[in-house]
C-alpha positions as CSV (number, residue, x, y, z in Angstrom):
1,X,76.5,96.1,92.2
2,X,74.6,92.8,90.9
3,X,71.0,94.1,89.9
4,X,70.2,90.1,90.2
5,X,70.6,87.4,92.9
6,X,73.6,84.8,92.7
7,X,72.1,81.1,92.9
8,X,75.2,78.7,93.3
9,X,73.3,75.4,93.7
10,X,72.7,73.2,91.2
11,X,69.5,72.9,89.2
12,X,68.3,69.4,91.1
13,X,69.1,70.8,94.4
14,X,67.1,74.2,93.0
15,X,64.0,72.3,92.2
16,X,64.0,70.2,95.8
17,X,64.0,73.8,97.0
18,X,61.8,75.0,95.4
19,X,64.1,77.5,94.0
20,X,64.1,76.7,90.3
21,X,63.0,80.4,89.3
22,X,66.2,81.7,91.0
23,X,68.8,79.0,89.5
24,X,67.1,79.9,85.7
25,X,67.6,83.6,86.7
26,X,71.2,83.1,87.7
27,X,72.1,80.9,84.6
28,X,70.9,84.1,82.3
29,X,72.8,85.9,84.3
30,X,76.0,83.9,84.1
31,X,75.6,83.8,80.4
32,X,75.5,87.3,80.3
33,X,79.0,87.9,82.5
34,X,80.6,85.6,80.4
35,X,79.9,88.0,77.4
36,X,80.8,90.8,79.3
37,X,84.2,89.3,80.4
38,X,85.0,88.3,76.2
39,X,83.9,91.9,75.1
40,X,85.1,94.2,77.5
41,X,88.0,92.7,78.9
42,X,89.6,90.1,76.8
43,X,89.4,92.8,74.1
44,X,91.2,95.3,75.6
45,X,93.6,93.4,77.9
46,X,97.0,94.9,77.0
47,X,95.3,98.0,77.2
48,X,96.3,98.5,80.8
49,X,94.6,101.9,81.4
50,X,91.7,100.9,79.5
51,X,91.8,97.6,81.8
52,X,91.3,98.8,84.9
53,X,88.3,100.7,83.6
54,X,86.5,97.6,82.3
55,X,87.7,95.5,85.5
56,X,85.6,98.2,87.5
57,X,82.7,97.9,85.6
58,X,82.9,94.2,85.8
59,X,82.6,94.2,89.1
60,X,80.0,96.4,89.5
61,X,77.5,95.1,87.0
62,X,77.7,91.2,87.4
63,X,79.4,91.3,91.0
64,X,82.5,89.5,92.4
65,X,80.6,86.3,93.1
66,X,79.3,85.7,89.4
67,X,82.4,86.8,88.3
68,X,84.7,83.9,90.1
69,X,81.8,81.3,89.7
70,X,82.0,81.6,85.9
71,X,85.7,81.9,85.6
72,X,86.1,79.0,88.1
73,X,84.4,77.2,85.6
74,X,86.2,78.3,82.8
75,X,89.5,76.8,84.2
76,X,88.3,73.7,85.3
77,X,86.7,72.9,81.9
78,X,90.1,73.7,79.8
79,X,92.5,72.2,82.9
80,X,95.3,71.2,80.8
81,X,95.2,75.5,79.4
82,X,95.7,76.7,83.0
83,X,98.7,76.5,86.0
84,X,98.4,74.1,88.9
85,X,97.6,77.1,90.9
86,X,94.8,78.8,89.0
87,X,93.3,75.1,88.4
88,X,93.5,74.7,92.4
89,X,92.1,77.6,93.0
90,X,89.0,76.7,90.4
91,X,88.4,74.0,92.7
92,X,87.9,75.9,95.6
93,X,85.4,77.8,94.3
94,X,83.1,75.0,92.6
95,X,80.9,73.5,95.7
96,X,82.2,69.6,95.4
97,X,79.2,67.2,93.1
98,X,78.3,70.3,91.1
99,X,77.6,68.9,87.2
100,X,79.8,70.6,84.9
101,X,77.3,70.5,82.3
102,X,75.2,73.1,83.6
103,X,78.2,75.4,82.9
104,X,78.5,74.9,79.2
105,X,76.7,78.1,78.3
106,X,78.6,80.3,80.3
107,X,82.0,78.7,79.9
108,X,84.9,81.1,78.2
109,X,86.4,78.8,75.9
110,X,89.3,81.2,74.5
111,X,92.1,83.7,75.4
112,X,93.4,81.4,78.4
113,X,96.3,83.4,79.3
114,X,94.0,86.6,79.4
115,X,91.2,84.8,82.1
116,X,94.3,83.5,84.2
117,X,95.5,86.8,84.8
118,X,91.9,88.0,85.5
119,X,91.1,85.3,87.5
120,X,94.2,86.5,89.7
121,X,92.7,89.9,90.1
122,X,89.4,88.7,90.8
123,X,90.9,85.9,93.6
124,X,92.8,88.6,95.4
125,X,90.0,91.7,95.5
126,X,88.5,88.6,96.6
127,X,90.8,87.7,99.2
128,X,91.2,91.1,100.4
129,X,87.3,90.9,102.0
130,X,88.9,88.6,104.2
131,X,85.8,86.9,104.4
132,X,84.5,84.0,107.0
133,X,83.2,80.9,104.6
134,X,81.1,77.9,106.0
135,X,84.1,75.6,106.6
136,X,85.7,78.1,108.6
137,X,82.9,78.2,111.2
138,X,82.6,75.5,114.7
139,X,79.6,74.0,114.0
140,X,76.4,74.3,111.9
141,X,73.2,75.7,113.1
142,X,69.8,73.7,113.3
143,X,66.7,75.1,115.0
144,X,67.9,74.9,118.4
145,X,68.1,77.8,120.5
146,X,71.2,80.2,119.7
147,X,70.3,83.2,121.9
148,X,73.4,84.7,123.4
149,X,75.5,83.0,120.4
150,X,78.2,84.5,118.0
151,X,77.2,83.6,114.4
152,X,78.5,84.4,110.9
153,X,75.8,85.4,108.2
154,X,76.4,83.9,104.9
155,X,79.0,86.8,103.1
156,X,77.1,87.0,100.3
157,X,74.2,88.7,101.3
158,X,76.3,91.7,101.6
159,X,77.3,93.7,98.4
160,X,80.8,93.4,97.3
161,X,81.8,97.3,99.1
162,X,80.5,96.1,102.1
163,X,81.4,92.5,102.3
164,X,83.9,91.8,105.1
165,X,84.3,89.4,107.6
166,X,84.2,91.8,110.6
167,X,80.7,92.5,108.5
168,X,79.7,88.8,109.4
169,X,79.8,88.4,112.6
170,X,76.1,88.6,114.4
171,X,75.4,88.8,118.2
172,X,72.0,86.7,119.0
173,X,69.7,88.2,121.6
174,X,66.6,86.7,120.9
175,X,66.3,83.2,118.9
176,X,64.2,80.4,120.8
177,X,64.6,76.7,119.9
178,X,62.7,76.7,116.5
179,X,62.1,80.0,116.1
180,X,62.8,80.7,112.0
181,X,63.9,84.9,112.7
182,X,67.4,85.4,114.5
183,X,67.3,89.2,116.3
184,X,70.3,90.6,117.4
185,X,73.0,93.2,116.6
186,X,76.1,93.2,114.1
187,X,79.7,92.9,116.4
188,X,81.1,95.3,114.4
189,X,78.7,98.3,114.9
190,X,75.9,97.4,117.3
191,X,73.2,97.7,114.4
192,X,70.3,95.6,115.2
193,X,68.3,93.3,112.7
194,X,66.3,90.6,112.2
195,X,67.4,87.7,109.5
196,X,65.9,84.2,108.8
197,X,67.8,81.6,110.1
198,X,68.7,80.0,106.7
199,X,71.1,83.5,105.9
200,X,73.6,82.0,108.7
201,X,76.7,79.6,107.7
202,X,76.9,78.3,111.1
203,X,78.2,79.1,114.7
204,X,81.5,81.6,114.7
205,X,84.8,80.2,115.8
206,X,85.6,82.1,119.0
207,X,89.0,80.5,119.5
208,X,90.4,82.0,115.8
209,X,88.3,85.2,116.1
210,X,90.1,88.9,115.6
211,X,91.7,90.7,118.1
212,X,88.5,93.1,117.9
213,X,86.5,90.7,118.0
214,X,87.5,88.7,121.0
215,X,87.4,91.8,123.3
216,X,84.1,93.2,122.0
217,X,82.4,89.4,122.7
218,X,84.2,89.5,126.2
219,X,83.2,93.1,127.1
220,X,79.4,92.0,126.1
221,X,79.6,88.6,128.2
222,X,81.3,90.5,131.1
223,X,79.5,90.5,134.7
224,X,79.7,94.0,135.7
225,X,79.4,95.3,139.0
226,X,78.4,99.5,140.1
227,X,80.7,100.1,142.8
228,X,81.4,103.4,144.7
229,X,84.8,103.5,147.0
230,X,85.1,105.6,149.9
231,X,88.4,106.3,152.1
232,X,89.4,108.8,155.0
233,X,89.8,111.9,154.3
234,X,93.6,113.5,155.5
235,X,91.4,116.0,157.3
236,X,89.3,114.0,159.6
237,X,89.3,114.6,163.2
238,X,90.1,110.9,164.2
239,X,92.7,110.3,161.6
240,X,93.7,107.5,163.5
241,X,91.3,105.4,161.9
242,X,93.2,105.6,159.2
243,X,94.3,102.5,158.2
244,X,92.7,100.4,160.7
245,X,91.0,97.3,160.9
246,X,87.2,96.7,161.5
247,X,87.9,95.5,165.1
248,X,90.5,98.3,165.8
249,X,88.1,100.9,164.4
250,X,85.3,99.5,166.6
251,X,87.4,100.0,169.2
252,X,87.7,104.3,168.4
253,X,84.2,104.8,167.8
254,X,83.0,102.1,165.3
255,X,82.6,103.8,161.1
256,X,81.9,107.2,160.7
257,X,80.5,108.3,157.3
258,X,81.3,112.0,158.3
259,X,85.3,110.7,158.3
260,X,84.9,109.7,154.6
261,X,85.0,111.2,151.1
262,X,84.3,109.4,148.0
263,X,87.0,109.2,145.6
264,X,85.3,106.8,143.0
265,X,82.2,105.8,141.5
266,X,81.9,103.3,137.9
267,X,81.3,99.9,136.3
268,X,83.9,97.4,136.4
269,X,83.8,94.0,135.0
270,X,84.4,92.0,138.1
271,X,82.2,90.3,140.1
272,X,83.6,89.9,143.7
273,X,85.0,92.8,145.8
274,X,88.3,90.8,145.9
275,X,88.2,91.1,142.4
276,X,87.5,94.9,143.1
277,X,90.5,95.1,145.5
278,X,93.0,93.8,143.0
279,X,91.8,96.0,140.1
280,X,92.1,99.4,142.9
281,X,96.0,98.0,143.8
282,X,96.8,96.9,140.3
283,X,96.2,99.2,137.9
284,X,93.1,101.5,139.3
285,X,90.3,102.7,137.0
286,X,90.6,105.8,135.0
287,X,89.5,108.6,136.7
288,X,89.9,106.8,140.5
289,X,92.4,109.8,142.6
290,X,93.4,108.3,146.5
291,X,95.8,105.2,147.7
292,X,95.2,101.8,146.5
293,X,92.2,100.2,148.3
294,X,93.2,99.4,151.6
295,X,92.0,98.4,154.9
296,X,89.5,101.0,156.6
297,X,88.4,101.8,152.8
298,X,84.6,101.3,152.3
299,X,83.2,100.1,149.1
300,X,79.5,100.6,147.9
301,X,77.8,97.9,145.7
302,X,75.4,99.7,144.3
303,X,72.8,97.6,142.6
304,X,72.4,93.9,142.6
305,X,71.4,91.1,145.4
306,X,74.8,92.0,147.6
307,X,74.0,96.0,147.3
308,X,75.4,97.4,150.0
309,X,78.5,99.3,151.9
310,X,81.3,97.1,152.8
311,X,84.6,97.4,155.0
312,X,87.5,96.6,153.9
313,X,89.0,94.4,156.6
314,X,92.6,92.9,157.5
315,X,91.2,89.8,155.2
316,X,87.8,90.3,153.3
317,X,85.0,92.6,153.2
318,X,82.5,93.5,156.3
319,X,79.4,94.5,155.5
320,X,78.5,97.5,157.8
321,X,75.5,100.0,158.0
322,X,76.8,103.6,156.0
323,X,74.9,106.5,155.2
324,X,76.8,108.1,151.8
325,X,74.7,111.2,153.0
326,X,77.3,112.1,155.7
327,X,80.0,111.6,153.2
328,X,81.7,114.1,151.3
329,X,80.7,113.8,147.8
330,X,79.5,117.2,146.8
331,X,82.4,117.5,144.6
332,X,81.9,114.4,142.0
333,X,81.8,115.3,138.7
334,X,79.3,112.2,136.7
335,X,81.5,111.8,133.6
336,X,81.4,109.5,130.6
337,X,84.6,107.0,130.3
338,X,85.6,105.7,126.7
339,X,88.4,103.4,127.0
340,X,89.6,101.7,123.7
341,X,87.7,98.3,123.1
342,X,84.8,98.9,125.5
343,X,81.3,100.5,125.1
344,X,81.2,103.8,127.3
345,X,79.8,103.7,130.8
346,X,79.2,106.4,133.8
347,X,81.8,107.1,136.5
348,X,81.6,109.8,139.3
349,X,85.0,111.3,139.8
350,X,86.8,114.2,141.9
351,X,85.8,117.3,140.5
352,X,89.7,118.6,140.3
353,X,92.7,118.2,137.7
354,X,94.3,115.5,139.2
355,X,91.2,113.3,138.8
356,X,91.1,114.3,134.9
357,X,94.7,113.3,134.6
358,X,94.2,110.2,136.4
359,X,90.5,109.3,133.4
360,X,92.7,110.1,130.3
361,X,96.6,109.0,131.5
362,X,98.3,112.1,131.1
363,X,97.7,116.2,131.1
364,X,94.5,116.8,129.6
365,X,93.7,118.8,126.2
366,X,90.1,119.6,125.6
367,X,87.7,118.7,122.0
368,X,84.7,121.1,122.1
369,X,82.5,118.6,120.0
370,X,79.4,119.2,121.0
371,X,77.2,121.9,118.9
372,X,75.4,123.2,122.2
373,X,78.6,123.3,123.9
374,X,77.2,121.8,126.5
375,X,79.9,119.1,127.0
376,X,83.5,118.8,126.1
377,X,85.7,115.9,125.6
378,X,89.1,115.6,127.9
379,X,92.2,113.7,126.5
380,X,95.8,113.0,126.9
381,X,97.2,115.6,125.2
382,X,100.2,113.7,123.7
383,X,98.0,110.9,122.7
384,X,99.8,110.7,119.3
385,X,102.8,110.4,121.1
386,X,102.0,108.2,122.8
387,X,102.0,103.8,122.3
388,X,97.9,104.4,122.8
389,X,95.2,102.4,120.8
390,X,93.1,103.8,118.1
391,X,89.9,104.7,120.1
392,X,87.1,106.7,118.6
393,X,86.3,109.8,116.5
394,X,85.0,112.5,118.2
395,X,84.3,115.3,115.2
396,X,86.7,115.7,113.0
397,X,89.6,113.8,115.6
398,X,90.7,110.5,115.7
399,X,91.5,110.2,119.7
400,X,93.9,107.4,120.9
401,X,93.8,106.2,124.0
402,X,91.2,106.3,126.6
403,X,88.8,109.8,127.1
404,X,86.4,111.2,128.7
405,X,83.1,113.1,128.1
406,X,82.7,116.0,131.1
407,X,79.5,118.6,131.4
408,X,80.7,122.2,129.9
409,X,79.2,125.4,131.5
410,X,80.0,129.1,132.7
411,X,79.5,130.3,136.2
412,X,78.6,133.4,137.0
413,X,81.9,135.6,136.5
414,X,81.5,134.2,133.0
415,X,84.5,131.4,133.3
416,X,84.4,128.0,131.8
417,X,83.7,125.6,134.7
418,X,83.2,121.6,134.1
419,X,79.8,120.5,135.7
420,X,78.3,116.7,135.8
421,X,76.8,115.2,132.7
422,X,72.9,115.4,133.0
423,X,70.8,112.0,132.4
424,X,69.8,113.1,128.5
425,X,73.7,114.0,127.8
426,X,74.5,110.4,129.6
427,X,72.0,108.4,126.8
428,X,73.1,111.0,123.8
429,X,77.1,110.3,124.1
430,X,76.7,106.7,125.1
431,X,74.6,106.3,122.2
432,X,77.0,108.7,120.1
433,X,80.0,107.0,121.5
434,X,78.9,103.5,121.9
435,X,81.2,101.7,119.4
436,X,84.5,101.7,119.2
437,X,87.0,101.9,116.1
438,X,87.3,98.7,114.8
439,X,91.4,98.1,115.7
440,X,92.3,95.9,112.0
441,X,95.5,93.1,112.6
442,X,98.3,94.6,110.9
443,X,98.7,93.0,107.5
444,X,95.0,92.6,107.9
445,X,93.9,94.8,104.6
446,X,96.5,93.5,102.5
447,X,97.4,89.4,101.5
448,X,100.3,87.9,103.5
449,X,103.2,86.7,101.4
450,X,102.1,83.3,101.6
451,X,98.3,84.2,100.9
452,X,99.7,86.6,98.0
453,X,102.0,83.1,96.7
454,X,99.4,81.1,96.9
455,X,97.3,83.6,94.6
456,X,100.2,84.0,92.0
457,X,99.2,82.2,88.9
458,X,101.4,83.0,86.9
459,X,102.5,79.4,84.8
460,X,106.5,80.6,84.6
């Protein structure tokens, strides 16, 4: 990659900056690609093998950037030499004011035919970084406060392997109104960092963002809510509370913790218990075994200014007095959920098969990931099969679909048995497991026909 930094502003704007050391820096530099492009790759252009070589080693010693700032020039200085195409494309690259005449040393002035055709190659590698420029962001960035904001770092602070757009995009956590640092955490793989406010184009578009993208900023804005739910078990003495309203149970004996059983525990990103109910009737939450939530159900919040135990009434929720202590809940296996798109997060499930079926969508194949074989993973077992998302890696696997990360152990006749997660393996695979594959738009790698057309300079 470039050993030295690309300046692209313009020497009076350098010197206002204070930033006349970099611009003289950048102009030897730009001299010096342009002698690289006339003697490596001019030379040997119909050498097609030898071609791609040089190309390569183009790149990598003066850097993509250099190497379509002095091109760019080149074009725009012999116009009439050049198609429509390559000449519009010049002009994209060259910021709008900039004086030509600080080009003249590093402007190719030969072999026309031979920099349009490399100024193709370089303007689609280029436009295969699919990367976010300053015009494509919703608004600029001053020194007011941008904490819980979604910015995009300027691309070219990146090196040319790395440089994407998903690269760009930067959570804020911490950046006060005039604060010059911005801390936070890159979308794309939850790194955290520090960078000066000047490396950012501006605030990111959130109504044009990725697929990825949106639901990663959506899963970090969600209000999430610790619930446990609680329903009748089949073998209670009084089983006809079953189903009963609050004033009907009242009437048999009021609620009875010893007539319940958890089915449920997790995180869900809702914030009222109507929300909750719809969810538990709709499509329930892996790993949730039992009927839809239904009157005579009690549901735990279990952190939070409304914690508490709640009836589920005829219309609403009742908040009652429960003691989960009389409850059956030996049996509830604390598990780690991965669903595709979301971080993980703890859920207490049955401790039988159906439960496991019910996490992952289907009959359950094990991954024994874990050197200490002290956990396993559980997933559908036709996941490739199956229309499931790209999820995670866990070892050597690429798992689809959603799975879930379950205590391993051997009881004392020396069988396999599947035990609860302890609080260290809970931090170690969220940790491990945080971040989710990063789900790329079909198409998204390569250049769309019209993107491809628009990059065709051939002048026939």
């Amino acid at each position: 990659m470039a050993l030295f930094p690309f300046y692209k502003k313009d020497f009076f704007t350098a010197l206002q900056n204070d930033e006349g050391a970099l611009w003289q820096i950048s102009q030897t530099r730009n001299e010096f690609c342009k002698t690289g492009i006339q003697n490596q790759y001019l030379r040997t252009h119909q050498n097609a093998e030898k071609n791609n070589e040089v190309l390569s080693n183009l790149i990598t010693t003066h850097g993509i950037d250099r190497l379509r700032w002095v091109l760019a020039f080149s074009i725009t200085a012999h116009a009439d030499q050049f198609s429509e195409r390559a000449q519009k494309w010049a002009a994209s690259v060259i910021p709008e004011g900039y004086p030509m005449d600080e080009a003249q040393e590093w402007i190719l002035h030969d072999h026309f035919a031979e920099t349009e055709a490399l100024a193709e190659v370089i303007a689609r590698q280029y436009a295969r970084m699919h990367v976010i420029e300053e015009e494509q962001c919703a608004a600029g960035i001053g020194t007011e406060d941008l904490t819980g904001k979604l910015l995009v770092l300027d691309h070219s602070i990146f090196t040319d392997d790395c440089r994407s757009g998903y690269a760009q995009l930067f959570y804020v956590t911490n950046a006060p109104e005039g604060s010059e640092q911005i801390e936070g955490y890159h979308l794309s793989n939850g790194q955290q960092q520090t960078f000066p406010r000047r490396l950012f184009f501006g605030i990111a578009d959130e109504q044009h963002l990725p697929e990825w993208a949106a639901g990663r900023l959506s899963q970090i804005r969600a209000t999430q809510m610790q619930i446990r739910i609680f329903q009748i078990k089949e073998d209670t003495e009084q089983p006809q509370k079953r189903f009963r309203n609050y004033e009907e149970t009242q009437r048999l004996g009021g609620v009875d913790a010893a007539d319940y059983q958890q089915i449920y525990g997790g995180t869900v990103n809702y914030i009222t218990l109507e929300a909750v109910f719809a969810l538990c009737n709709c499509r329930h939450p892996p790993g949730y075994v039992g009927h839809s939530l239904s009157v005579s159900d009690v549901v735990e919040i279990c952190s939070g200014e409304n914690k508490g135990y709640y009836f589920c009434d005829n219309i609403g929720f009742k908040k009652i007095d429960f003691d989960m202590d009389k409850t059956d809940h030996a049996d509830m296996l604390r598990v780690l959920i991965c669903e595709p798109g979301k971080e993980p997060y703890q859920a207490e499930i049955r401790d039988e098969l159906k439960a496991l079926h019910s996490a992952v969508g289907g009959y359950i194949e094990p991954i024994y990931f874990d050197p200490a074989h002290k956990a396993l993973v559980y997933c559908d077992d036709e996941y490739l099969f199956k229309d499931y998302a790209p999820n995670r890696m866990v070892g050597e696997c690429l798992v689809h679909g959603t799975f879930l990360v379950v205590g391993n152990s051997i009881d004392d006749e020396g069988e396999q048995i599947t035990v609860s997660l302890t609080d260290e393996q809970i931090k170690q695979f969220t940790e491990q497991f945080r971040y989710p594959l990063i789900l790329l738009e079909r198409g998204s790698l390569e250049l769309s026909s019209e993107e491809s057309e628009a990059l065709d300079f051939s002048q026939t």
